[in-house]
VMD Tcl script that draws the C-alpha trace (Angstrom):
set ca {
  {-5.02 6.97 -192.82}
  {-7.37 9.40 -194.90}
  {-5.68 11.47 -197.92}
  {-7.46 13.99 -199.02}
  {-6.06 16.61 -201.88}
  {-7.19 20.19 -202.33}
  {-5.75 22.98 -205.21}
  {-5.71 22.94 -209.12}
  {-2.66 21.85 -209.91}
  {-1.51 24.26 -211.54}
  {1.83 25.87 -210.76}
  {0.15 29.05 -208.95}
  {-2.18 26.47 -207.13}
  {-0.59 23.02 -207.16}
  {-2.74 20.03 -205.59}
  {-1.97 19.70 -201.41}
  {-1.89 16.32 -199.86}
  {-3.69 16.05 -196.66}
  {-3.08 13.06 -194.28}
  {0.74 12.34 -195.34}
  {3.98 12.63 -193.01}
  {6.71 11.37 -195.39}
  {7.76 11.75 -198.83}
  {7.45 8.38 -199.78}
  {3.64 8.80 -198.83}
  {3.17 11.64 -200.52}
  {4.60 10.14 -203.78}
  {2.09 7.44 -203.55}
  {-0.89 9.95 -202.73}
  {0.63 11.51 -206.09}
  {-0.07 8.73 -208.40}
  {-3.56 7.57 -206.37}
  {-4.63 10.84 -207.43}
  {-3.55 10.95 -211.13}
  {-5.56 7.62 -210.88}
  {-8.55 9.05 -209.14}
  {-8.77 11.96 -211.86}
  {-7.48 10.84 -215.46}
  {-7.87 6.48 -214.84}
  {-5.53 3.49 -214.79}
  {-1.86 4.39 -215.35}
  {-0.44 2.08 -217.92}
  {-4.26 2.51 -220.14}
  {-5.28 5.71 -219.32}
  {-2.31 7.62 -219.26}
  {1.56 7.35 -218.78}
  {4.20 9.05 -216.77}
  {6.51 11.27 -219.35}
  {8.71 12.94 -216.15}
  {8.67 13.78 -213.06}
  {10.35 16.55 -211.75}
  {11.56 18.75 -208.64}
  {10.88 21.98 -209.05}
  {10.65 25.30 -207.14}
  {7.23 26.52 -206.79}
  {5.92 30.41 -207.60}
  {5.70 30.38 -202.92}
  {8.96 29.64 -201.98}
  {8.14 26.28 -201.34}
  {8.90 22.80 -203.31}
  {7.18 20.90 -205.07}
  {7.02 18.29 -207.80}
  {5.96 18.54 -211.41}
  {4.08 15.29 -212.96}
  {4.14 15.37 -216.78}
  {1.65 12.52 -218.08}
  {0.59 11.87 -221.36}
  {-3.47 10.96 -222.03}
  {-4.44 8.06 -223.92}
  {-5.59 10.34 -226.53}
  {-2.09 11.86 -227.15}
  {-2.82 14.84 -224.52}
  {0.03 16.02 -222.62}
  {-0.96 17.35 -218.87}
  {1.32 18.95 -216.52}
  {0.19 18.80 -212.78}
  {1.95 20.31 -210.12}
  {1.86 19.06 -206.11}
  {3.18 21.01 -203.27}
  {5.48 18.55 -201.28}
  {6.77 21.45 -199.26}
  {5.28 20.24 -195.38}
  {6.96 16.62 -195.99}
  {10.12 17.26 -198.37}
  {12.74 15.33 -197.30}
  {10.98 13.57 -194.41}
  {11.77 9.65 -195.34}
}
mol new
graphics top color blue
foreach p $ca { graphics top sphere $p radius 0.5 }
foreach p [lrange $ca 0 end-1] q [lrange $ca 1 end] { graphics top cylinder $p $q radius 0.2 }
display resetview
């Protein structure tokens, strides 16, 4: 299986996850790409929350607050509309 993400993440454009059917894959596409983009979690950066939220569309989606090994705080938002609640 290929995931592929597209979008900003940003709450207006939040990152879509191609190539997942369930929520628990599209939690783990989540934190492969917070790896892919800001490094190892645990060195690089850290989870601070994660949170359900109601995107600007209608649709749902989840809200990653990490914090940057330089004290940074970065919000980045993922539309898990197509596969919310799908276990």
């Amino acid at each position: 299986m290929t995931v592929t993400f597209s979008g900003k993440g940003t709450q207006e454009d939040p990152i879509q996850i191609s190539g997942v059917t369930t929520n628990a894959e599209a939690v783990r596409a989540e934190y492969l790409y917070l790896n892919e983009r800001f490094g190892k979690r645990g060195e690089d950066w850290k989870l601070v929350r994660q949170a359900l939220i109601s995107l600007p569309s209608g649709g749902m989606g989840d809200l990653m607050t990490i914090r940057l090994a330089d004290g940074q705080t970065v919000e980045i938002y993922f539309d898990i509309s197509p596969y919310f609640g799908k276990w």
